[in-house]
C-alpha positions as a Python dict, from the first residue, in 0.01 Angstrom:
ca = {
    (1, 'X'): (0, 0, 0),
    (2, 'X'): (125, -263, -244),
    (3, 'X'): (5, -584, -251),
    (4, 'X'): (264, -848, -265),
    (5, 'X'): (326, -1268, -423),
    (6, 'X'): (379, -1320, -26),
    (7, 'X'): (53, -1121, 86),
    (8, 'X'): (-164, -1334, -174),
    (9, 'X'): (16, -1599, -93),
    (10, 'X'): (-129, -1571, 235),
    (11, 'X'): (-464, -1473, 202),
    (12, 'X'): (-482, -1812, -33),
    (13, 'X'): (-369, -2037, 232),
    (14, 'X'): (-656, -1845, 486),
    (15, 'X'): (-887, -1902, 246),
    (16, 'X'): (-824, -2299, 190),
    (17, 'X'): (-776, -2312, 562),
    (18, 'X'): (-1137, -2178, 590),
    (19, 'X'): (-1337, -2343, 342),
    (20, 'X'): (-1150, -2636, 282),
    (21, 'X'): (-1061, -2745, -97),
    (22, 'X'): (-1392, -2960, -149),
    (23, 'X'): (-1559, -2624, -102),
    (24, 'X'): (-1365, -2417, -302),
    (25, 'X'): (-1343, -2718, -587),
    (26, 'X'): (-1779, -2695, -521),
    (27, 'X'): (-1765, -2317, -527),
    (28, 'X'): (-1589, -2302, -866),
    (29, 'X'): (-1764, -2597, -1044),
    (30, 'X'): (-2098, -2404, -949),
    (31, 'X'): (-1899, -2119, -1076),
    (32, 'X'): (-1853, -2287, -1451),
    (33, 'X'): (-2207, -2332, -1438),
    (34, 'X'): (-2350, -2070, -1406),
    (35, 'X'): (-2090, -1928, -1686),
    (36, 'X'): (-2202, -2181, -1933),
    (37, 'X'): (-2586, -2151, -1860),
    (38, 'X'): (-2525, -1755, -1906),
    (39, 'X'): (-2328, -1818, -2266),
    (40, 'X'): (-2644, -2075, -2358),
    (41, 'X'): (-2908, -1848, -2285),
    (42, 'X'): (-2696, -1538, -2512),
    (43, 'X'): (-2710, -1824, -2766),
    (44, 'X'): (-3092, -1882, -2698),
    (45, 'X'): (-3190, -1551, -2765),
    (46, 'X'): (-2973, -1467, -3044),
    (47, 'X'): (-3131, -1756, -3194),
    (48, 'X'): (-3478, -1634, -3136),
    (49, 'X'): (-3364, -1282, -3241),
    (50, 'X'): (-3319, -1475, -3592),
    (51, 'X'): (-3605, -1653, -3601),
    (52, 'X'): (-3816, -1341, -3553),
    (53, 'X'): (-3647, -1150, -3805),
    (54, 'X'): (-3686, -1430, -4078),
    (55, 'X'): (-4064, -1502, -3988),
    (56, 'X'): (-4094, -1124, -4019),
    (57, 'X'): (-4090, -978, -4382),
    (58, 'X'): (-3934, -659, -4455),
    (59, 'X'): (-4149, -391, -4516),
    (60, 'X'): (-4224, -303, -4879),
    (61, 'X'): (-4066, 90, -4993),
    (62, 'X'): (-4405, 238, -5122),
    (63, 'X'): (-4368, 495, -5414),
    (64, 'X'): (-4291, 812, -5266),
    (65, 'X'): (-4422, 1117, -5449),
    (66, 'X'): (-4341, 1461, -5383),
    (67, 'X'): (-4601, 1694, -5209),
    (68, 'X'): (-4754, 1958, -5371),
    (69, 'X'): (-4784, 2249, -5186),
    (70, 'X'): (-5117, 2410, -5154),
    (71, 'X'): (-5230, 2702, -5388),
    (72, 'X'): (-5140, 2995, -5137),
    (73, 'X'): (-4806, 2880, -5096),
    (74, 'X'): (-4731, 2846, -5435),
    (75, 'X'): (-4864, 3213, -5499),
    (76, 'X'): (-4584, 3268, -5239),
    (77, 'X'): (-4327, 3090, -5367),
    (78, 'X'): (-4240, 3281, -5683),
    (79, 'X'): (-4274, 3674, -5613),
    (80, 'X'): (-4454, 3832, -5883),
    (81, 'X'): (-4254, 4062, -6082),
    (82, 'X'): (-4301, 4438, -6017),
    (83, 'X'): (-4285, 4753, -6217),
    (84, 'X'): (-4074, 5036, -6061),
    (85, 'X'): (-4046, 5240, -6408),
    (86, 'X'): (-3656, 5279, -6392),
    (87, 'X'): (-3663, 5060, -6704),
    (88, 'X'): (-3777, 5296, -6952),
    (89, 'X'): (-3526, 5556, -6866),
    (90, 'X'): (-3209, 5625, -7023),
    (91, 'X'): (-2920, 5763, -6833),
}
């Protein structure tokens, strides 16, 4: 089901038969206005957005040191060496 110039065509002259073209010119010029209060308050709060971030001072990097590791985990972290006796003999 296509709809066709002719169909549209149609429909439009329902529509201004309806509603009348001081309505529809009404309808659209509320339309525009509502469009241009929507783009000012993006604007608005992009703004603000701004403002905040300039009042706002960046955080500071502190010095970052690295964590030593308690003394039982560094007893685990390098195996201690062990004696099988293999060593001394000669093949």
């Amino acid at each position: 089901m296509n709809v066709g110039p002719w169909q549209l065509l149609i429909v439009a002259i329902v529509i201004l038969v309806l509603f009348g073209r001081g309505k529809i010119s009404e309808m659209m010029g509320d339309f525009g206005k509502g469009i241009k209060s929507f783009k000012q308050g993006m604007n608005e709060e992009a703004r603000n957005a701004d403002r905040i971030e300039q009042q706002t001072p960046a955080p500071t990097a502190a010095p970052t040191t690295a964590p030593t590791p308690p003394a039982s985990e560094a007893k685990a972290a390098t195996p201690a060496p062990t004696a099988t006796g293999d060593a001394d003999k000669t093949n």
